[in-house]
PQR file of N, CA, C, O and H, with PARSE charges and radii, in Angstrom:
ATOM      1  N   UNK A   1       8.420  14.146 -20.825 -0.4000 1.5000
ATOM      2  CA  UNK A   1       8.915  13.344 -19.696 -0.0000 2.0000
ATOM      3  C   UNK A   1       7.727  12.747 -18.919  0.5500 1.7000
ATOM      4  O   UNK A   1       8.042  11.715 -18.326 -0.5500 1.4000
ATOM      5  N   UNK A   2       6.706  13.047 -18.797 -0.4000 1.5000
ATOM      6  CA  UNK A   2       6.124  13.206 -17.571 -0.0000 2.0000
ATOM      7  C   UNK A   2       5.418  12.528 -18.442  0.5500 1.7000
ATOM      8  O   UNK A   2       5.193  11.454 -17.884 -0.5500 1.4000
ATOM      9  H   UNK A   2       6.450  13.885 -19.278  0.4000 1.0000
ATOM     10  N   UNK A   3       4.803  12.519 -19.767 -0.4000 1.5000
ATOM     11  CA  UNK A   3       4.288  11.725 -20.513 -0.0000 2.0000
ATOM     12  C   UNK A   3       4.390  10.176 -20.615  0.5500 1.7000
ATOM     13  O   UNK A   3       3.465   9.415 -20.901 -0.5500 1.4000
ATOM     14  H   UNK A   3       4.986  13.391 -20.221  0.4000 1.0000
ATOM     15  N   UNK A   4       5.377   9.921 -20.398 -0.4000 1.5000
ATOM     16  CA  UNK A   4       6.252   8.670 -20.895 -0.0000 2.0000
ATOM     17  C   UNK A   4       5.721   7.713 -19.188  0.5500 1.7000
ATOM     18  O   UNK A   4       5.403   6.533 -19.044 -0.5500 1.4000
ATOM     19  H   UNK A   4       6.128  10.539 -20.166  0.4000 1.0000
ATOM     20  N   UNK A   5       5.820   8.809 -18.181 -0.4000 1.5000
ATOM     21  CA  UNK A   5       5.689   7.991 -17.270 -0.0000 2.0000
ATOM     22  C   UNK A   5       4.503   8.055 -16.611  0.5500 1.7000
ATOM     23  O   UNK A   5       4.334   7.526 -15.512 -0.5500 1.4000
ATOM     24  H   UNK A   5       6.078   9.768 -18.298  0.4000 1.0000
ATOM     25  N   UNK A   6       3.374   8.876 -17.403 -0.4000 1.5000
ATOM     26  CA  UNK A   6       1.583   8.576 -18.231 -0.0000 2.0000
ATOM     27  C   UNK A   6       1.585   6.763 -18.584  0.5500 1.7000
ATOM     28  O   UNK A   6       0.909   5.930 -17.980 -0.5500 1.4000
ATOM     29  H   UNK A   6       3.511   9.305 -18.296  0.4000 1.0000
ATOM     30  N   UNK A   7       2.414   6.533 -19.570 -0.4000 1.5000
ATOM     31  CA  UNK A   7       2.300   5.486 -20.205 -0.0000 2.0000
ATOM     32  C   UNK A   7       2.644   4.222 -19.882  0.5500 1.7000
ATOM     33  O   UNK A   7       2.286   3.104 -20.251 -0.5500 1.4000
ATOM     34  H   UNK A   7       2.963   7.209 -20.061  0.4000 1.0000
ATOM     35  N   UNK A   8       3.509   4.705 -19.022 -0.4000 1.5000
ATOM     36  CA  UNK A   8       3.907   3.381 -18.273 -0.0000 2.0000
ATOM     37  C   UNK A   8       2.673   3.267 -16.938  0.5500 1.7000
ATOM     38  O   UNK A   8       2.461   2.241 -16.292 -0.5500 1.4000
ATOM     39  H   UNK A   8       3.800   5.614 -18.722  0.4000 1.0000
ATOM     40  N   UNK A   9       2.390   3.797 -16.862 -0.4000 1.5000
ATOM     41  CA  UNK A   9       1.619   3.626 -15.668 -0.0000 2.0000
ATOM     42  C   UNK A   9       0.548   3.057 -16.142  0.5500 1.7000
ATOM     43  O   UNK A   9      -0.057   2.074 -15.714 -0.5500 1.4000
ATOM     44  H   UNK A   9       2.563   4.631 -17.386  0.4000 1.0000
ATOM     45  N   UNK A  10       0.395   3.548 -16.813 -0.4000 1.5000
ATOM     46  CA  UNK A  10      -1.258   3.143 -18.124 -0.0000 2.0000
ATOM     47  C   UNK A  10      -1.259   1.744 -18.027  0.5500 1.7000
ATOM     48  O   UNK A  10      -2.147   1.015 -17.583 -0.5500 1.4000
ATOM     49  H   UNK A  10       0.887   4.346 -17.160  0.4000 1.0000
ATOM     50  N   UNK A  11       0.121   1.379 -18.613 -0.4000 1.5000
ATOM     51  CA  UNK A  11       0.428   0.090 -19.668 -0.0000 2.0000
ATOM     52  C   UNK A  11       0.451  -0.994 -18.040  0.5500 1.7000
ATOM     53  O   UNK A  11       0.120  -2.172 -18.176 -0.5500 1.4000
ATOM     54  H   UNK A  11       0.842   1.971 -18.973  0.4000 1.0000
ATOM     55  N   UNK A  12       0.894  -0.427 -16.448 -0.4000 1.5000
ATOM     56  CA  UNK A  12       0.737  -1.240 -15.511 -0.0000 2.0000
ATOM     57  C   UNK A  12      -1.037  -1.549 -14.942  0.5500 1.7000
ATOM     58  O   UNK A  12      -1.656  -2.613 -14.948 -0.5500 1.4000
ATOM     59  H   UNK A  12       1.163   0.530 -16.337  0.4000 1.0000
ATOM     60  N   UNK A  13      -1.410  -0.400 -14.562 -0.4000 1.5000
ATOM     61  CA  UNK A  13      -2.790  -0.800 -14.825 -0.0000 2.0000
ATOM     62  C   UNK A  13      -3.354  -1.903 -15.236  0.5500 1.7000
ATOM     63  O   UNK A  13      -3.820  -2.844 -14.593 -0.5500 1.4000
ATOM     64  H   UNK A  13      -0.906   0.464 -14.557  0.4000 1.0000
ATOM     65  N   UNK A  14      -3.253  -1.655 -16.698 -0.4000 1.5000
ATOM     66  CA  UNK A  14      -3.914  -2.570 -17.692 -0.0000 2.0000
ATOM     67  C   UNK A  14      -3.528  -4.186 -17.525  0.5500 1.7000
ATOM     68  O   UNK A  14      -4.244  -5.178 -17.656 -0.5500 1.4000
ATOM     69  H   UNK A  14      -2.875  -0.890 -17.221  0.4000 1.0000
ATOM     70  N   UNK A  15      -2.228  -4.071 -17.215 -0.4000 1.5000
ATOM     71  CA  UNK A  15      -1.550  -5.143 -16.574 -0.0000 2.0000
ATOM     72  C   UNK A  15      -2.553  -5.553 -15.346  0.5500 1.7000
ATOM     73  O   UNK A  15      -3.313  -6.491 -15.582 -0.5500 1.4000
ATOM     74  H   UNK A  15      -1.646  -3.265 -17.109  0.4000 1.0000
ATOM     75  N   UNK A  16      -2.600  -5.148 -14.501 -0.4000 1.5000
ATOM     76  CA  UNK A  16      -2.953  -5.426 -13.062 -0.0000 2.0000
ATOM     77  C   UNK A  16      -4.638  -5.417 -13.342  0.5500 1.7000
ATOM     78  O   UNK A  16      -5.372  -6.227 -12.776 -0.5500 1.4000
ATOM     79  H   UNK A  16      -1.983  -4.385 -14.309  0.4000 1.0000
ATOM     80  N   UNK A  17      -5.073  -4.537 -14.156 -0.4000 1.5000
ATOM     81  CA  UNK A  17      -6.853  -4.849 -14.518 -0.0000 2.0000
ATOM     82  C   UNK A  17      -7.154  -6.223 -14.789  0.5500 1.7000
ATOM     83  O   UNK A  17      -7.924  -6.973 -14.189 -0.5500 1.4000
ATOM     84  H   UNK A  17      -4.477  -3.879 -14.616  0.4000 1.0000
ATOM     85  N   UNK A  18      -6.203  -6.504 -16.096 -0.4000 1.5000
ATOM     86  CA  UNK A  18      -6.677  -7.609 -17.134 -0.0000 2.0000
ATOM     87  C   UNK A  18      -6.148  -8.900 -15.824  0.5500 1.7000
ATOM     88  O   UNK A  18      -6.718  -9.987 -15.913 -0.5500 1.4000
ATOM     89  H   UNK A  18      -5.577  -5.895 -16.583  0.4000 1.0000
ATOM     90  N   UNK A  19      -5.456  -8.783 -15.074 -0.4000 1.5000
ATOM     91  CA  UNK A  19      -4.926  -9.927 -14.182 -0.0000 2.0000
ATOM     92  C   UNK A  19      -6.385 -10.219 -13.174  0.5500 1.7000
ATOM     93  O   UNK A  19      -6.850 -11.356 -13.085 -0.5500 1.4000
ATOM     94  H   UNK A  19      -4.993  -7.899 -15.002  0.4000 1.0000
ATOM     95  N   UNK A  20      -6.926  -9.179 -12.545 -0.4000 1.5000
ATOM     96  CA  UNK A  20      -7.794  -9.062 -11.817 -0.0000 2.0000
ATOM     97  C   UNK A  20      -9.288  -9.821 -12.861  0.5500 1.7000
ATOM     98  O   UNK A  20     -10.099 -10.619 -12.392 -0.5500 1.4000
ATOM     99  H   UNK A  20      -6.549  -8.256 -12.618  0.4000 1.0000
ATOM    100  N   UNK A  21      -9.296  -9.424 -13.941 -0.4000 1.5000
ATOM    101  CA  UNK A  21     -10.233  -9.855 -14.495 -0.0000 2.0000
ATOM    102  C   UNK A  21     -10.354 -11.086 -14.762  0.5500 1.7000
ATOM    103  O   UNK A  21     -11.359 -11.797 -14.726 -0.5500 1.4000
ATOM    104  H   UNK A  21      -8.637  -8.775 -14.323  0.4000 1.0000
ATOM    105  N   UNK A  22      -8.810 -11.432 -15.158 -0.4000 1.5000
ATOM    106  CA  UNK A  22      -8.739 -13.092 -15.545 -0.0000 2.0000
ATOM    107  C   UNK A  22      -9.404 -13.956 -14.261  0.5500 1.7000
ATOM    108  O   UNK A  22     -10.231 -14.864 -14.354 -0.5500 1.4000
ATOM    109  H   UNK A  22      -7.994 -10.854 -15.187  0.4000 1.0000
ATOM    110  N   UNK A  23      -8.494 -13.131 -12.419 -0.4000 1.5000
ATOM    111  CA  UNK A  23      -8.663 -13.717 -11.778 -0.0000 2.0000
ATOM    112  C   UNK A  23     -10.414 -14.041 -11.616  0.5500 1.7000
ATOM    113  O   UNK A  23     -10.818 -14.836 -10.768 -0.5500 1.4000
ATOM    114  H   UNK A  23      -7.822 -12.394 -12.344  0.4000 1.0000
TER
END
């Protein structure tokens, strides 16, 4: 359980990193 919402969090991050980076 607690895993799954590891991964999603991960997968927002990466989201919000790669956005920051583009910016």
């Amino acid at each position: 359980m607690k895993t799954e919402l590891n991964v999603a969090n991960s997968l927002v991050l990466n989201r919000l990193a790669g956005r920051s980076k583009n910016n």
